[in-house]
C-alpha positions as CSV (number, residue, x, y, z in Angstrom):
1,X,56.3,25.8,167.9
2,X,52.3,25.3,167.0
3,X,51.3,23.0,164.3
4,X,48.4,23.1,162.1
5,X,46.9,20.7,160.5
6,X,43.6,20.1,157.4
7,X,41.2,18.4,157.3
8,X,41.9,17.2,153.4
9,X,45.8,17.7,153.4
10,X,48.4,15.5,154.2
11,X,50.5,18.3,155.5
12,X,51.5,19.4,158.9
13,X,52.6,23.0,158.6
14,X,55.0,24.1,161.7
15,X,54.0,27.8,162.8
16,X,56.9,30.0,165.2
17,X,54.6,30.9,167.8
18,X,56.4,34.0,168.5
19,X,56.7,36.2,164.8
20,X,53.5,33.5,163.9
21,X,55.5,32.8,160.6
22,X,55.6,29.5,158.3
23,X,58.6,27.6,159.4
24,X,57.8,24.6,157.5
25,X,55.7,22.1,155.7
26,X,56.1,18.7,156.5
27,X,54.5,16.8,154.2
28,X,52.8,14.0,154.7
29,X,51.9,12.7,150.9
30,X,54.1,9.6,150.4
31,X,52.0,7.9,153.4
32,X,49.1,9.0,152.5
33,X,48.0,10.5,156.0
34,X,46.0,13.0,156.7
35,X,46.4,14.2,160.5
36,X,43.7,14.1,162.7
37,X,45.7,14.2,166.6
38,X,49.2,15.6,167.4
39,X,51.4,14.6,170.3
40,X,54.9,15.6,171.5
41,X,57.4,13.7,174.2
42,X,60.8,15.7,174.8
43,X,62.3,12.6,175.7
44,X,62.5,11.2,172.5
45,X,62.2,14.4,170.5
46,X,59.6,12.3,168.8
47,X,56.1,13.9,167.0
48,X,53.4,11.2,167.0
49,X,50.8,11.8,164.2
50,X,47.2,10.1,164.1
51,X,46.3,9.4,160.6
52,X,42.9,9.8,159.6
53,X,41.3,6.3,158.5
54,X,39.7,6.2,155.4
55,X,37.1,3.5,157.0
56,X,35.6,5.2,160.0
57,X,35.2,1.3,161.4
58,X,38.8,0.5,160.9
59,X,41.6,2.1,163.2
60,X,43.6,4.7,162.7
61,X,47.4,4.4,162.0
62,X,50.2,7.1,163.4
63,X,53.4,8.3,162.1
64,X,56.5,9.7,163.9
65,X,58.4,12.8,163.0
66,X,61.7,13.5,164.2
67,X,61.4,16.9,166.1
68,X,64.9,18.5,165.5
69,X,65.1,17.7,161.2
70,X,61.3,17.7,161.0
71,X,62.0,14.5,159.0
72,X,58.9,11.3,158.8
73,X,60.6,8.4,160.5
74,X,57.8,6.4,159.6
75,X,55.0,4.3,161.3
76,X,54.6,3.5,164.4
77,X,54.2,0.1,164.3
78,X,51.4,-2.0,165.2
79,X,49.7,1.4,167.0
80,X,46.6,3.1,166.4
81,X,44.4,5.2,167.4
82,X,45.2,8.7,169.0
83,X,48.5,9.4,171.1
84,X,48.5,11.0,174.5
85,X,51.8,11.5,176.4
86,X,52.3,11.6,180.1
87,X,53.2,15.0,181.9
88,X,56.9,13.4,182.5
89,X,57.3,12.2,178.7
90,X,58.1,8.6,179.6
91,X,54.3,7.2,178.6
92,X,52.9,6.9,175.2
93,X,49.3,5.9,175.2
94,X,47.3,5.2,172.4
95,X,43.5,5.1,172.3
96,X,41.5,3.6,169.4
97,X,38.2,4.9,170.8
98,X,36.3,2.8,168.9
99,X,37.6,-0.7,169.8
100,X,38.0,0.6,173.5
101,X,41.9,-0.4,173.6
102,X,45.0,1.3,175.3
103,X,48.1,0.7,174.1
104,X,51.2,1.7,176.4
105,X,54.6,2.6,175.0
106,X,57.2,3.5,177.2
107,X,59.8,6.1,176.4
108,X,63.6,6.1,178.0
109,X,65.5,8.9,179.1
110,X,67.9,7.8,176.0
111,X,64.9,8.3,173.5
112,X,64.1,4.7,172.9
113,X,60.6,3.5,172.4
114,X,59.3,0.4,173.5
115,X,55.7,-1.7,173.7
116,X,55.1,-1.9,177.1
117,X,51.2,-3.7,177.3
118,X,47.4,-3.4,176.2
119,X,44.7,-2.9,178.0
120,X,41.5,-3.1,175.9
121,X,38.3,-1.8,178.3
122,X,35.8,-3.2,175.6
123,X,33.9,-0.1,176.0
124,X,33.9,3.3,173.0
125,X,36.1,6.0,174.3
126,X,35.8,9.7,174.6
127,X,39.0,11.1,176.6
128,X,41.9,10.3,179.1
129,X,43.7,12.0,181.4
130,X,46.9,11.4,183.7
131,X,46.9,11.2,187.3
132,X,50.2,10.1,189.2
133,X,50.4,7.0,191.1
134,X,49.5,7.2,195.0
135,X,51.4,4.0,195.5
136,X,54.3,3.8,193.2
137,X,57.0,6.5,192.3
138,X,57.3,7.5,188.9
139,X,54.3,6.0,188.1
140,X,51.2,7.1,186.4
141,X,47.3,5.7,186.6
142,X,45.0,7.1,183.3
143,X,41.6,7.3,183.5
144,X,39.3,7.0,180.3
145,X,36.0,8.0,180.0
146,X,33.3,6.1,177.9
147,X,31.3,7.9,175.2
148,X,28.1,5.9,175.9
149,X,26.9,4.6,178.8
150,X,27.9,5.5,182.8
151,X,31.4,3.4,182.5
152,X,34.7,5.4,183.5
153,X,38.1,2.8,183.6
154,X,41.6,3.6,185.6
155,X,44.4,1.8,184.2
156,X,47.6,1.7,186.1
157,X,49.8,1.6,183.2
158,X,53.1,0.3,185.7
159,X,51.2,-2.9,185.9
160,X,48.2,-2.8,183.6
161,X,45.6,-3.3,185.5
162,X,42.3,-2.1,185.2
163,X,39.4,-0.5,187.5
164,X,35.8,0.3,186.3
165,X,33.4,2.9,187.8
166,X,29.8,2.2,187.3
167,X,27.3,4.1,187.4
168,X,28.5,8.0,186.6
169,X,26.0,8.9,184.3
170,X,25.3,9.0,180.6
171,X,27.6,11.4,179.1
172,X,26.5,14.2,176.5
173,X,25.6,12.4,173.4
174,X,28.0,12.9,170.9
175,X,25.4,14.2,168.5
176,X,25.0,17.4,170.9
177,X,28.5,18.2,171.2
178,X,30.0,19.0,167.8
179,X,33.1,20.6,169.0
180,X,35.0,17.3,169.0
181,X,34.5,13.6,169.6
182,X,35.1,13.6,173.1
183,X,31.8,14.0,174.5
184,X,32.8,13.4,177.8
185,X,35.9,15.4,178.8
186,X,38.2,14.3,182.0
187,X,40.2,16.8,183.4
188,X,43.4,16.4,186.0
189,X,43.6,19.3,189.1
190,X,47.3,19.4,188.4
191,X,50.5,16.8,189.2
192,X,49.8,17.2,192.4
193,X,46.4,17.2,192.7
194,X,44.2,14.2,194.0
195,X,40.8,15.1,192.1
196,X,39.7,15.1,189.0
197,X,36.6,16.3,187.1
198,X,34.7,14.6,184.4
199,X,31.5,15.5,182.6
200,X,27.6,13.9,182.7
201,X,24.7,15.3,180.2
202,X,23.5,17.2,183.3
203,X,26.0,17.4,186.0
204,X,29.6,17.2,187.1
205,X,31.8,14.4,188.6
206,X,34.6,14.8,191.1
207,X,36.3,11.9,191.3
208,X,39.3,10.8,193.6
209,X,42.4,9.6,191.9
210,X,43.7,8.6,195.3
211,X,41.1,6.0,195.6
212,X,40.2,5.6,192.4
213,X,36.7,6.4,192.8
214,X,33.8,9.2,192.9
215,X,34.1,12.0,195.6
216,X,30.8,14.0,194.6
217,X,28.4,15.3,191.9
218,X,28.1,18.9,190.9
């Protein structure tokens, strides 16, 4: 299935991506959300839904939809910002971009969700990726990139600690790049790929996941 979402409605509409027909409306009225993000884990057969925040300064707050009845569970609770979900299913993380902060949900094979930590990097957000762990099985380190300044943070989210690389570069100000509000895009070379690639106003970034550091500029 794709879903599509408004920018004014508090609606999800699910789409069958193979006759591209209306399946259904989910609507999203009694909680007044508007969707901004999507994100899907298989293990819990859970949708997570960002909802738009009224205040721009205030963090956003997410729903969950239960995948086979298309039925609103409800909040998330005590989460915000935008959900990402690991390549395996098992890691929810959250990233209120503004306030720089990561929170880490785990997900069991059963389907139940649990708070795992938080990691706030005290530094605005633009994107984060997933790269597996070098050092632990099962495991996954993200990287986030900052939206201002040269600042780029791996978190190993089996333990919670942090890294910070300095000095990468200003990113694209977010004023030039209207096509979303990650300015500065990070991109995996695969699960099992060492590298990834992150963007600068003027360049490109290899970096190593293995070491958790650069590896060249482009």
């Amino acid at each position: 299935f794709g879903f599509v979402y408004l920018k004014s409605e508090p609606a999800v509409h699910k789409i069958d991506l193979e006759t591209l027909r209306l399946v259904k409306t989910i609507s999203l009225k009694n909680y007044s959300c508007i969707p901004a993000s999507m994100a899907y884990t298989h293990l819990s057969g859970y949708y997570f839904i960002e909802c738009q925040a009224e205040d721009r300064s205030a963090p956003s707050s997410q729903l969950l939809i239960d995948s086979v009845s298309d039925a609103v569970i409800g909040p998330n609770p005590n989460i915000s910002g935008r959900p990402f979900i690991s390549p395996d299913g098992r890691f929810v993380v959250s990233v209120d971009k503004r306030r720089g902060k990561l929170q880490v949900q785990t997900v069991s094979f059963s389907g139940e969700l649990r708070m795992s930590h938080e990691a706030d990097v005290s530094i605005p957000l633009a994107d984060l990726e997933f790269q597996p762990s070098f050092t632990e099985a099962n495991q996954y380190v993200v990287m986030a990139s900052s939206a201002q300044g040269s600042k780029l943070v791996f978190s190993n989210l089996a333990s919670g600690r942090t890294k910070a690389l300095e000095n990468i570069k200003d990113p694209i100000p977010a004023s030039s790049w209207p096509w979303g509000d990650a300015n500065r895009v990070v991109v995996s070379s695969g699960v099992f790929g060492r590298y990834l690639v992150t963007s600068a106003a003027e360049s490109l970034f290899v970096l190593d996941g293995k070491q958790s550091g650069p590896h060249c500029e482009v």
